[in-house]
Every structure is written in C-alpha cells, then in structure tokens.
C-alpha positions, 0 to 999 in steps of 0.5 A, a space after each residue: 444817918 439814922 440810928 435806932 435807940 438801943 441797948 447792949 453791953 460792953 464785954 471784951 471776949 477775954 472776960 467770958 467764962 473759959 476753962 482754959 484760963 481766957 474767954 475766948 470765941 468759943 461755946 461760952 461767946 455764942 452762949 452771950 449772944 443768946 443771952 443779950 438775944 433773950 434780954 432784948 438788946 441789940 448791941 455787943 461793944 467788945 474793945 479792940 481784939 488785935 494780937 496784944 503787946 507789952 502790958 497785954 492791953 487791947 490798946 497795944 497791938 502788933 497790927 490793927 487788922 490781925 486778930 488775937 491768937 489769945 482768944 481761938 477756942 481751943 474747943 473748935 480746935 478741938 472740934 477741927 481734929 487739931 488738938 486732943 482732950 488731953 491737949 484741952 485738960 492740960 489747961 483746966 488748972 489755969 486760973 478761973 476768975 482772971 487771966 494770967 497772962 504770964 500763965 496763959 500765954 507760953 501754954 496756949 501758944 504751945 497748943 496753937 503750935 501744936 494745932 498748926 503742925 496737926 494741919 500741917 500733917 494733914 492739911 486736905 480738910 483746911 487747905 483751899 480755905 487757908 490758901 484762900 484766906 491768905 490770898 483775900 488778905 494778903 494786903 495786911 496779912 504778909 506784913 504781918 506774919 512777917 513782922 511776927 515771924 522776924 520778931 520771934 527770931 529777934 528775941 520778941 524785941 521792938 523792930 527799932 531794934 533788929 539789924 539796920 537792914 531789916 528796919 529798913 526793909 531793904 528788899 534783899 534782906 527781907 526776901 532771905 528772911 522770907 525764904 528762912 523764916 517760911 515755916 514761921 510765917 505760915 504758921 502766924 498766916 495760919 493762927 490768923 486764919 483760925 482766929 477770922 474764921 472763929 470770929 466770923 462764925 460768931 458774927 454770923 451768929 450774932 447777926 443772925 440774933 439781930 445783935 451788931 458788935 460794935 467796938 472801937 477801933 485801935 487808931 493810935 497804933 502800936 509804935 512796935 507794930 507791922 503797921 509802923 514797920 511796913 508803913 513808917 512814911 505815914 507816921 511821926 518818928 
C-alpha cells in the first residue's frame, strides 16, 4: 500500500477552545478543519476518544468502540432544542486554559442528563434516528450501556467488584438488571447516539476538505471496561 507524503497535526478535541470548560466537536472542531484546509495539510491525528476512566486518560477507556460524553457540544444541544442558553452560560465560568476534570465532569454530565430527559419529553424529532443507531450498533452498544448503567448503580466501582452474579454475567441477574436499569441504560444508548452523530457530522466535514483523521487505536483495554467484562474469555486474568 501506497501512502501520499503528507502533513498534518496531532490535537485531542479536548485541547480546542471551548467556553465550556473542554474542546469538544462543536463550532471550534470545524473551525480546526478550515484551518489545517487553508494551511494545506491533509491529516488530523486526534488520540483515541473513548469514554475515559480513572486519571481521565484517552489510554483508559470503559470500552474501545463508544465514544466520550466529554466531548458532545453543548452548542448542538443547544441547536437540537435539548438545552437553553441559561443551560450553556451555566458552564462559561469553568476554566479556559485547561481542563478540570473534577469541575467539568459532575456539571457537563448534568447537562447531558438534562438533554436526554428533554428528548425523552419530546422524542418525535430524534427517535427513528436514535432507534436506528441503537439497532446498527447493537454488537457493542448493549454491553456497553449496560455495563454503564450497572457501574453508576455500583457506586462507579470496578465490575471485579460488584455481586458475584453480575461478574459472572449469570443470564438471570443480568436480564433483572436490564428491566431495573432501562431508563439508565437508555439514556448511556442515548449519550453515545448524540456523540456518533456529532462526530460523524465532523468527518463528513473534514473529509469533504480532503482532511483524513487519523489516530491510534486503544488495543491495550481498560481492565474495568465493557469490553473485559462482556469478554473475559479473550483475555488474561
């Protein structure tokens, strides 16, 4: 395989500007691509963008197929009619030259909670796109919003840590945890809906500028991931 010599740079969305405390896929994401367009280079590498663990590294994902909550635009929300601009000025007096995670994290989950129960009240606009999304990646995506959903009712602790039969995965304790749980697994089906369909828009964006993002995939998973969890037979104890 032949590759054209090209340049580009390396830039986790995290790092763009943001008035909301972390870059994200919004307005500032596409204003990047015009800018590589305009400089002539052909490449985005970005690390990987999985929902991040403990310490917060791309490195330490909860699974290798979802994507970040961390990095939805609120300014699509906005745009969606899921959230106000007293929801997006509630987050101006966050941080500007860094991200605080321990800042960030509890208010922008608020707002993405706010944002799912929206559509929950008035779901006709989203729906067949969310119902499709679910159905197309279903393969990962009910593991991992179930995994998600049973972490957030374990206190956020490891899976090596929760009741015997849900380590397991025994059928009947997973199938009461998916009936109790519903609400809470769909808003995680819901969050990973809003991220894909933010990123796709963006590659479509970049691609159409002739920019390719390029990255490095997260092949050394997370031990506390939905991956290990629904998996464990493809990996070492």
């Amino acid at each position: 395989m032949t590759f054209k010599r090209s340049s580009g740079i390396l830039l986790h969305p995290s790092s763009l500007p943001s008035p909301y405390g972390i870059g994200d896929l919004g307005p500032q994401a596409f204003r990047f691509v015009d800018w590589l367009s305009s400089t002539g280079c052909k490449l985005w590498q970005v690390l990987p963008l999985g929902p991040t663990g403990y310490g917060d590294s791309p490195y330490q994902c909860f699974s290798a197929f979802a994507g970040n909550p961390y990095l939805i635009s609120l300014d699509d929300l906005f745009a969606d009619g899921l959230l106000t601009q007293e929801d997006l000025n509630g987050m101006k007096d966050l941080p500007a030259s860094h991200v605080d995670f321990g800042l960030l994290i509890p208010r922008k989950l608020d707002l993405l909670q706010k944002a799912f129960s929206t559509y929950q009240s008035q779901p006709e606009q989203l729906r067949p796109a969310f119902d499709y999304f679910c159905a197309e990646n279903a393969s990962w995506l009910d593991d991992y919003t179930l995994f998600m959903a049973l972490k957030e009712s374990n206190g956020g602790g490891s899976w090596s840590g929760w009741p015997e039969p849900l380590r397991s995965r025994k059928k009947t304790a997973l199938r009461k945890a998916q009936s109790e749980l519903a609400e809470t697994i769909m808003r995680y089906a819901f969050y990973q809906f809003i991220f894909f369909r933010q990123w796709n828009k963006l590659r479509a964006y970049a691609n159409e500028r002739s920019i390719q993002i390029i990255g490095d995939l997260p092949i050394f998973v997370a031990n506390d991931s939905a991956d290990v969890w629904a998996h464990p037979e493809l990996f070492y104890g």
